[in-house]
Residue frames as qw, qx, qy, qz and C-alpha x, y, z in Angstrom:
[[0.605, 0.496, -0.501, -0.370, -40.89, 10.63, -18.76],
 [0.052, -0.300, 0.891, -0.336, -39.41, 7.86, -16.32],
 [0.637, -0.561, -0.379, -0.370, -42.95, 7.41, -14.83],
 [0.225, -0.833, 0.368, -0.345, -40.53, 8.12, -12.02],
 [0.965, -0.222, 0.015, 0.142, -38.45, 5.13, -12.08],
 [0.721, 0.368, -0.235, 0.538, -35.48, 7.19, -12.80],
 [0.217, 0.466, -0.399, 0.759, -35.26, 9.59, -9.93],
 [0.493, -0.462, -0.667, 0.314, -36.00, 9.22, -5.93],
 [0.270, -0.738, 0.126, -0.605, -36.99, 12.62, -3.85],
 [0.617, -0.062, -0.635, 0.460, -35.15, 12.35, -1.02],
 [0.364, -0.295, -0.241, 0.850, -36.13, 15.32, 0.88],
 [0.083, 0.933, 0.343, -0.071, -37.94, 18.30, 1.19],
 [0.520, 0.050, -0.058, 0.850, -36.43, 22.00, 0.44],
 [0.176, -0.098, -0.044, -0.979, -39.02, 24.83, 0.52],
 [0.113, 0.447, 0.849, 0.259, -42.86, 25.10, 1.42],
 [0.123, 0.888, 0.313, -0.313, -45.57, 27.30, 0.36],
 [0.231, -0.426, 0.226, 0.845, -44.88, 30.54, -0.97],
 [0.086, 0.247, 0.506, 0.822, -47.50, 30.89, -3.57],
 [0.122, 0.282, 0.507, -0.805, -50.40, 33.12, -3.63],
 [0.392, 0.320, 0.623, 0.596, -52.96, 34.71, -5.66],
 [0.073, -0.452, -0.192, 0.868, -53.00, 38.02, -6.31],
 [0.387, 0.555, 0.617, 0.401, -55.40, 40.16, -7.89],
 [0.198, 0.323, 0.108, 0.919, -55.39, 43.71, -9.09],
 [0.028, -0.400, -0.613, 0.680, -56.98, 45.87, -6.36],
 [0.409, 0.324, 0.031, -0.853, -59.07, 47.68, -9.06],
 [0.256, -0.101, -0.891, -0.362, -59.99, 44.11, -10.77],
 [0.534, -0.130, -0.225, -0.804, -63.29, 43.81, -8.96],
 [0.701, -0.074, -0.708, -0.049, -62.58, 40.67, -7.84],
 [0.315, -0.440, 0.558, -0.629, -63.89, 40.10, -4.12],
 [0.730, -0.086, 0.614, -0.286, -65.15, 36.64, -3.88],
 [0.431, -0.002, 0.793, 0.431, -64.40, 33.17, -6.58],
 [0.326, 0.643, 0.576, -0.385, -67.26, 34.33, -8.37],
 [0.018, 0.933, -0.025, -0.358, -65.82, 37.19, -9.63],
 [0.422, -0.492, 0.578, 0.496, -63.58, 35.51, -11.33],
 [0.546, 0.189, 0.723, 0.379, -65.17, 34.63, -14.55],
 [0.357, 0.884, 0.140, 0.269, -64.73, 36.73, -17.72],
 [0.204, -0.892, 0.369, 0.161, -61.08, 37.69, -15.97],
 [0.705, 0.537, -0.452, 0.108, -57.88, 36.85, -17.03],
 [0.732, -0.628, 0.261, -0.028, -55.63, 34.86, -14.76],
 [0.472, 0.678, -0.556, 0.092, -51.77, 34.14, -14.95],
 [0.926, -0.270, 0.262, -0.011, -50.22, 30.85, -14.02],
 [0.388, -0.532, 0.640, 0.397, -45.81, 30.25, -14.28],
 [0.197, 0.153, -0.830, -0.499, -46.82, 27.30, -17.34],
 [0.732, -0.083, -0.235, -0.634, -48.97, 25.19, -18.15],
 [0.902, -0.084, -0.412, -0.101, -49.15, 22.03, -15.91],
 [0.416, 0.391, -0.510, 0.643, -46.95, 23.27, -13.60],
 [0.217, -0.401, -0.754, 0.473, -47.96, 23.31, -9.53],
 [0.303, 0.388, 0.166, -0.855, -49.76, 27.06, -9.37],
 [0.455, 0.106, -0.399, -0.789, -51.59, 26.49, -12.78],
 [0.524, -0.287, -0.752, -0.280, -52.99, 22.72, -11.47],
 [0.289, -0.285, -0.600, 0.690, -53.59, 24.42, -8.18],
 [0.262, 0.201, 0.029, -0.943, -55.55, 27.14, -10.01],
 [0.485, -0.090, -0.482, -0.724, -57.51, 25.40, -12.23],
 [0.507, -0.262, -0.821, -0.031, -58.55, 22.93, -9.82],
 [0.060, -0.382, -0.555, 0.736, -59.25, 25.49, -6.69],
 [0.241, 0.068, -0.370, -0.894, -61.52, 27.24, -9.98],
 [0.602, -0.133, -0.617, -0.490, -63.70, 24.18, -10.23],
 [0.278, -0.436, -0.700, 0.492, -64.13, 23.44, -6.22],
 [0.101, 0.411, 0.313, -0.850, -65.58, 27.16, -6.64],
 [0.450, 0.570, 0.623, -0.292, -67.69, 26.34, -9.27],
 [0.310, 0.801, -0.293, -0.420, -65.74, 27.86, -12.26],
 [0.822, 0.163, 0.421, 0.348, -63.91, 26.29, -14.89],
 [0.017, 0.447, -0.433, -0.782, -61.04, 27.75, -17.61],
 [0.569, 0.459, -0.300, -0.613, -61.70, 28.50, -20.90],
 [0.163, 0.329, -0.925, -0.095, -59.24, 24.88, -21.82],
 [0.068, -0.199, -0.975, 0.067, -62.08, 22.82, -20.12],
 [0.009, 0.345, 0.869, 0.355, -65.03, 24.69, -20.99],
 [0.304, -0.690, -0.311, 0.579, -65.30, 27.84, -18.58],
 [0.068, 0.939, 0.202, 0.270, -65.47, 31.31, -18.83],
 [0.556, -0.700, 0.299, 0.334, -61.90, 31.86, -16.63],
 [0.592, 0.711, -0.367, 0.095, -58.92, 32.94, -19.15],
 [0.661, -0.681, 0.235, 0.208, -56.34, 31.32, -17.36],
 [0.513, 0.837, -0.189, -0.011, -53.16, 32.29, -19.07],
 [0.895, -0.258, 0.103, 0.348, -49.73, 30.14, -18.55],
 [0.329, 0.844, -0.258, 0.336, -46.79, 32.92, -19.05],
 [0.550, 0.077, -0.415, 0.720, -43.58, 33.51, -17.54],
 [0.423, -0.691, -0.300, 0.503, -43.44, 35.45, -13.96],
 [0.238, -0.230, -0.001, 0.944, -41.90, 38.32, -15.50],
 [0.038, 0.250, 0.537, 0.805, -44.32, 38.83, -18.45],
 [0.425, -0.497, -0.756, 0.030, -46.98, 38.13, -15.92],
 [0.256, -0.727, -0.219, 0.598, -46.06, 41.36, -14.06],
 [0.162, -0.010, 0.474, 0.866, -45.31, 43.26, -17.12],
 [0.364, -0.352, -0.537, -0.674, -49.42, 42.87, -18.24],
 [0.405, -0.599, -0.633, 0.275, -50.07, 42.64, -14.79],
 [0.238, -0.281, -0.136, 0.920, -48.74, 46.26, -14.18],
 [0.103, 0.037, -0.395, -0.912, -50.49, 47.55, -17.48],
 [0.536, 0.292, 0.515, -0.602, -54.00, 46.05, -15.96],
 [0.040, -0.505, 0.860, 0.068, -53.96, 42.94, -18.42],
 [0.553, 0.083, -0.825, 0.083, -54.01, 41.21, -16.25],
 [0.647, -0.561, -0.082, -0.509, -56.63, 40.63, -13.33],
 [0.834, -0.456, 0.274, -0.145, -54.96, 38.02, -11.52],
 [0.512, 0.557, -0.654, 0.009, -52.04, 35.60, -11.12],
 [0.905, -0.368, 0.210, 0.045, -51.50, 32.11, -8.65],
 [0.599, 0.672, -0.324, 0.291, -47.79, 32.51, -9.09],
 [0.807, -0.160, -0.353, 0.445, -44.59, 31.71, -6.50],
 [0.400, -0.856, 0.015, 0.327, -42.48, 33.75, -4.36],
 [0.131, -0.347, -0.121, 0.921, -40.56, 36.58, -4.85],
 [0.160, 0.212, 0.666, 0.697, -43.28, 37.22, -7.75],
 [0.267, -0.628, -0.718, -0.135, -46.42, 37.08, -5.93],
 [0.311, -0.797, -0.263, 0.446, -44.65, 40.36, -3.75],
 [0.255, -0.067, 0.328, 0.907, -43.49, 41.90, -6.51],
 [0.025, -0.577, -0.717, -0.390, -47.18, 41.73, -7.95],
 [0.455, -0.666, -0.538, 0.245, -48.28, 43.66, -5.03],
 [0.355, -0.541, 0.041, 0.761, -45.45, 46.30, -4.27],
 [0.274, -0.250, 0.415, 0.831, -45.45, 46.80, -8.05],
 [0.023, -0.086, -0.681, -0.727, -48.39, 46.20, -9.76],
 [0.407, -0.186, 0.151, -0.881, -51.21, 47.20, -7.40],
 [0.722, -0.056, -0.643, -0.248, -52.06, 44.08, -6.58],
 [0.503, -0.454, 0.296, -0.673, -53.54, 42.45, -3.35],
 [0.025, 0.026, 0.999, 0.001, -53.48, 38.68, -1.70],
 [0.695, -0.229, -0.159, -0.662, -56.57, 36.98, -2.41],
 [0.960, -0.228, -0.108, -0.118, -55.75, 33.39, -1.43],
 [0.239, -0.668, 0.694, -0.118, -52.61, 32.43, 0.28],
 [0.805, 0.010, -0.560, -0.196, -52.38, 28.72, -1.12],
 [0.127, 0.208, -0.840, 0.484, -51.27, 27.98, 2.34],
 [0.432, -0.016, 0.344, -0.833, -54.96, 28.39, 3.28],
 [0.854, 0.088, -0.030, -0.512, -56.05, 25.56, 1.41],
 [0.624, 0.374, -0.682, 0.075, -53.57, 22.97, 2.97],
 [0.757, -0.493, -0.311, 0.297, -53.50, 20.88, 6.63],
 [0.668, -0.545, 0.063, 0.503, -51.28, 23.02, 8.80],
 [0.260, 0.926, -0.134, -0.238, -50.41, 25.31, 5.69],
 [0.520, -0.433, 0.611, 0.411, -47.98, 22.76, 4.49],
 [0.861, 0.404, 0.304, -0.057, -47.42, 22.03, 1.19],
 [0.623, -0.189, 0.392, 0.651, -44.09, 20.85, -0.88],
 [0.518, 0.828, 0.093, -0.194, -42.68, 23.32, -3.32],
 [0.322, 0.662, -0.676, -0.014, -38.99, 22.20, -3.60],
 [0.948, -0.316, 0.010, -0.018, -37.46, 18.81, -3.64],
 [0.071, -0.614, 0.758, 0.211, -34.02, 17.91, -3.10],
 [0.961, 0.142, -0.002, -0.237, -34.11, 14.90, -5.64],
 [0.335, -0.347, 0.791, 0.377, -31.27, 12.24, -6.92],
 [0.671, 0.200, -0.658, -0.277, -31.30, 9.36, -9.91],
 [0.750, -0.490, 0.321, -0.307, -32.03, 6.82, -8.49],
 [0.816, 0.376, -0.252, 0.359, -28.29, 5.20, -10.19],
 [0.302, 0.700, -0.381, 0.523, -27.21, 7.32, -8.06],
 [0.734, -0.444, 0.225, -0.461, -28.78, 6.75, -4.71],
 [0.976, 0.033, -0.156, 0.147, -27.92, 2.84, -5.42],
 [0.842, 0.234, -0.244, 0.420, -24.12, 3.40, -6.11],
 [0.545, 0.313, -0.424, 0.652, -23.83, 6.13, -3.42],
 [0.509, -0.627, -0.589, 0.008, -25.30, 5.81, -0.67],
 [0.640, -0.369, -0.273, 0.616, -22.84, 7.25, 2.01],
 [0.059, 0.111, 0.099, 0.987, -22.65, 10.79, -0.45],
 [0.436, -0.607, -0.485, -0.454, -26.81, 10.56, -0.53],
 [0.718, -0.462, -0.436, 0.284, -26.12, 10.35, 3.39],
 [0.440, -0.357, -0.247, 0.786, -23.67, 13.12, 3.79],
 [0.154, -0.394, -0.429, -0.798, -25.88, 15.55, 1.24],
 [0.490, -0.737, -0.450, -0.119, -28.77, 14.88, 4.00],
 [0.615, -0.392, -0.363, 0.580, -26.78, 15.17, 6.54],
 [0.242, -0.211, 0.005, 0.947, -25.64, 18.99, 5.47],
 [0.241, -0.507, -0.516, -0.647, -29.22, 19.57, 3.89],
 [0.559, -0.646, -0.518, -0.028, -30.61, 19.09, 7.28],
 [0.594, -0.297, -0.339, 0.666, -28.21, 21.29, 9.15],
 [0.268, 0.284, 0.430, 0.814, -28.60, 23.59, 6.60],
 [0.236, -0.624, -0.474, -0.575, -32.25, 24.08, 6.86],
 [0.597, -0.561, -0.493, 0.293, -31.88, 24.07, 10.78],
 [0.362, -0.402, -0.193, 0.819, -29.58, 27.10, 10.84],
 [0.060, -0.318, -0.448, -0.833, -31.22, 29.03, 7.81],
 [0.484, -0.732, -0.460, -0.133, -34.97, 28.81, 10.34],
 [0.528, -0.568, -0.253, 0.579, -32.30, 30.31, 13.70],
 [0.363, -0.397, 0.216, 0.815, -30.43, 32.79, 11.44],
 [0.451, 0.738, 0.424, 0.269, -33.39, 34.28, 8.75],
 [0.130, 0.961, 0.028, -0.243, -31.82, 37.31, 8.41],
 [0.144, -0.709, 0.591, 0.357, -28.13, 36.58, 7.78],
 [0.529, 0.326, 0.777, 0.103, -29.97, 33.54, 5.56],
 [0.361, 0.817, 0.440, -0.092, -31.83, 36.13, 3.96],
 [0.067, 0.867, -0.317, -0.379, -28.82, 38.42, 3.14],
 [0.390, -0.300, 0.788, 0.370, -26.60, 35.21, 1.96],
 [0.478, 0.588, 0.635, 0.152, -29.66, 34.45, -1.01],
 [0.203, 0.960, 0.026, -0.193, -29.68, 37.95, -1.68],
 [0.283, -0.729, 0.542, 0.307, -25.84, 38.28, -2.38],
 [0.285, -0.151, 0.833, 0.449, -26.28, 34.94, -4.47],
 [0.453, 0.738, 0.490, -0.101, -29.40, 36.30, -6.38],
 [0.018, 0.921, -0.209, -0.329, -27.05, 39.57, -7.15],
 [0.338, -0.524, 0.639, 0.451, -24.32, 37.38, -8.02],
 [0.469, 0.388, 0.789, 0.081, -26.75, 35.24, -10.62],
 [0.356, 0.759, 0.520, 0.166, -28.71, 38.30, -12.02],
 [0.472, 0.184, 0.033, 0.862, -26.27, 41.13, -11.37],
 [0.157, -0.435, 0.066, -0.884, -29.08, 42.65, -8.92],
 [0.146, -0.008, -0.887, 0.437, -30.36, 42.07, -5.82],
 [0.107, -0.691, -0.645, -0.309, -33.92, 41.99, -4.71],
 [0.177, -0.512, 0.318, -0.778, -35.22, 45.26, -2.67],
 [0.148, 0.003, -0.870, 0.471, -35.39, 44.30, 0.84],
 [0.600, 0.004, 0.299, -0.742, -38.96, 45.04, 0.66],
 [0.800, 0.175, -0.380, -0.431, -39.40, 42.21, -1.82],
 [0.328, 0.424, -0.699, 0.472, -37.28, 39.98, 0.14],
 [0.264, 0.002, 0.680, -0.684, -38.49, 40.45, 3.54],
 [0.597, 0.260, -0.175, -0.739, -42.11, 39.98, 1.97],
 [0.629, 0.317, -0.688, -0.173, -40.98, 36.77, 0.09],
 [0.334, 0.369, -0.818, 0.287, -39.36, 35.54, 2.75],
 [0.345, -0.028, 0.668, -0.659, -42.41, 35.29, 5.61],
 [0.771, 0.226, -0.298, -0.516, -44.41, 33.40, 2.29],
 [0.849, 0.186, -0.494, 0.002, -42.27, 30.43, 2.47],
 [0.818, -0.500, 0.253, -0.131, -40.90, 27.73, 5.02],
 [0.310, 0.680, -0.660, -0.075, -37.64, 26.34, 4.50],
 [0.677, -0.333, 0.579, -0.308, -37.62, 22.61, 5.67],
 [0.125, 0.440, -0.850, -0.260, -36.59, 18.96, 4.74],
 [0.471, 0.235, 0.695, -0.490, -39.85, 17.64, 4.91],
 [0.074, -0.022, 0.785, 0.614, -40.80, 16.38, 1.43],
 [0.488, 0.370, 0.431, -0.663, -44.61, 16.63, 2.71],
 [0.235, -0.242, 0.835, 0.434, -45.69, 13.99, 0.88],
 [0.249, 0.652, 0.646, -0.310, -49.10, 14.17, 0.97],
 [0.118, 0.700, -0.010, -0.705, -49.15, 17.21, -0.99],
 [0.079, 0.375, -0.715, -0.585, -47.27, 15.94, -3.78],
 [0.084, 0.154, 0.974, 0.146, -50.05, 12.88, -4.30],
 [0.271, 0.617, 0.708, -0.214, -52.68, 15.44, -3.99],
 [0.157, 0.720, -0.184, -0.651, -51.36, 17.47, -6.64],
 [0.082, 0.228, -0.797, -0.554, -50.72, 14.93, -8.81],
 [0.130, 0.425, 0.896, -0.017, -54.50, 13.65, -8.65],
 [0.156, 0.776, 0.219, -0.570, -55.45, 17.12, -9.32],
 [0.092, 0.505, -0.632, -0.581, -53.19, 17.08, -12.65],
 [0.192, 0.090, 0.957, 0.196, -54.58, 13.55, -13.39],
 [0.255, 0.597, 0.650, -0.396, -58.18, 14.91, -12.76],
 [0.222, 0.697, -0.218, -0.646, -57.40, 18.13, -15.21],
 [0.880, 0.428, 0.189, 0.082, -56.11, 15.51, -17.75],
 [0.004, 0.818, -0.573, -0.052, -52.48, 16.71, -17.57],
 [0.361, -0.487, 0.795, -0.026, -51.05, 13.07, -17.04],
 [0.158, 0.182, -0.828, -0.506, -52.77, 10.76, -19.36],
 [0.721, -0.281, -0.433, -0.462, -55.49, 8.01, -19.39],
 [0.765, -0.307, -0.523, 0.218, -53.39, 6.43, -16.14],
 [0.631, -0.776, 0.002, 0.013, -53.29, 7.32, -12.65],
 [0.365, 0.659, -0.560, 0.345, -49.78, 8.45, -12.17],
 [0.928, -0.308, -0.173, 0.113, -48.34, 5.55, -9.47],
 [0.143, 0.780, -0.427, 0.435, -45.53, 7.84, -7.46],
 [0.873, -0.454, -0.166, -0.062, -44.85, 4.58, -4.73],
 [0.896, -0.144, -0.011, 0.419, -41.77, 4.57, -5.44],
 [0.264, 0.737, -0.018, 0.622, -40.71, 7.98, -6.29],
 [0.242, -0.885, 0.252, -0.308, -39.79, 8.86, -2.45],
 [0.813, 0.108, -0.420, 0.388, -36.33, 7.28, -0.94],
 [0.443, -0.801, 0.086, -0.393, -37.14, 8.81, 2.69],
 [0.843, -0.496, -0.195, 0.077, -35.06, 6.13, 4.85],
 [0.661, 0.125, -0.222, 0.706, -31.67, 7.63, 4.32],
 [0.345, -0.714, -0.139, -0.594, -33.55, 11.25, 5.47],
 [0.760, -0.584, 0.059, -0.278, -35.04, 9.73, 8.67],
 [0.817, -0.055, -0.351, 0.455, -31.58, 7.63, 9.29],
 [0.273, 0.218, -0.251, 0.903, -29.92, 11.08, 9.76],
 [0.622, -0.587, -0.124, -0.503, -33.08, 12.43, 11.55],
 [0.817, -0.521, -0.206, -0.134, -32.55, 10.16, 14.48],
 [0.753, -0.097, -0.327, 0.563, -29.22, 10.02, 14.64],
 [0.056, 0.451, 0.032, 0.890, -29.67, 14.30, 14.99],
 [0.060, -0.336, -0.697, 0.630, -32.45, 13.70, 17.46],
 [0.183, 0.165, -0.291, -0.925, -34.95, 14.79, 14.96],
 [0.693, 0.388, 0.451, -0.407, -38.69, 13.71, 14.41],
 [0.420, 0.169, 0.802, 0.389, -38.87, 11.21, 11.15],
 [0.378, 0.304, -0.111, -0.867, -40.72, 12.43, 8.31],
 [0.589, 0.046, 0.789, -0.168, -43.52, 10.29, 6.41],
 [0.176, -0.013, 0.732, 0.658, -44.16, 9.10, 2.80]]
């Protein structure tokens, strides 16, 4: 709403982790195959759904919304496995822990790993952001936030398992159940934990939204939307590799 002049991404926090699965008795075995199915996406305009509809039309498909023969259906992750279970639902481009729940629960199979259609399988799915009121008036906290973000992510990569039990413990405490450690373990080899904002990603997702017509008549202009130097200060002083806008 800003046009991002109100908040700075300082930082990466998660990549990857989505997929798309499709029901092992859907039929689907190549992009093709997809039209005349239904497909679930988190919302509308949200990363998986402009990641589907735009990996749809590099294969020569198109949703229903622009003019195709692909249902692509924006729902919540649960409901999504709900009508995924009851065969629905043919498919879903949806995040972790969801995309192994699909699977374990709802006979469902990876087709694409969205890592597969990125450099090096990177691509951003969490930032650690600020205001950028804040950033201005506080630096030194923006500084010691990195500072324990980056340690953070360093011991969470050495120590996945006792990483993986501490989320679990604060998923339980949130939903009053923890995930099964199949879903978990599963999740957990989808995604990359790291403070790498991989920017690149973000600019070619938002030209994919622009392209869909998600963003208006103008080119969303995201120069200023990363505030990387306090990051890479603590990088070096760690003996860490910089990261790049």
């Amino acid at each position: 709403q800003s046009g991002g002049k109100d908040v700075r991404i300082i930082a990466g926090a998660t990549s990857a982790g989505a997929l798309l699965v499709v029901r092992a008795d859907s039929g689907i075995a190549k992009p093709a195959d997809f039209a005349g199915k239904r497909l679930a996406t988190p919302q509308l305009g949200n990363t998986q759904d402009v990641a589907a509809r735009a990996w749809l039309q590099k294969n020569g498909l198109k949703d229903k919304d622009h003019g195709g023969n692909v249902d692509v259906k924006p729902i919540a992750n649960a409901d999504a496995l709900a009508l995924f279970i009851k065969g629905e639902l043919q498919a879903a481009w949806v995040p972790e822990p969801w995309a192994t729940r699909l699977i374990l629960e709802g006979n469902g199979k990876v087709f694409l790993d969205e890592r597969d259609l990125w450099p090096n399988g990177d691509f951003v799915t969490t930032h650690l952001i600020v205001s950028a009121k804040f950033l201005a008036g506080h630096p030194d906290t923006v500084e010691k936030l990195l500072r324990a973000h980056v340690k953070t992510t360093q011991w969470i990569n050495e120590n996945p398992d006792q990483a993986k039990r501490l989320v679990n413990d604060g998923i339980k405490q949130v939903t009053s159940a923890p995930l099964p450690e199949a879903v978990i373990n599963g999740a957990w080899r989808n995604q990359k934990t790291t403070y790498d904002p991989i920017a690149s990603s973000l600019r070619k997702s938002a030209d994919d939204a622009f392209a869909l017509g998600y963003l208006g008549e103008r080119k969303p202009d995201l120069s200023s939307i990363y505030a990387l130097d306090p990051l890479n200060k603590v990088l070096r002083e760690l003996g860490l590799r910089e990261v790049s806008k």
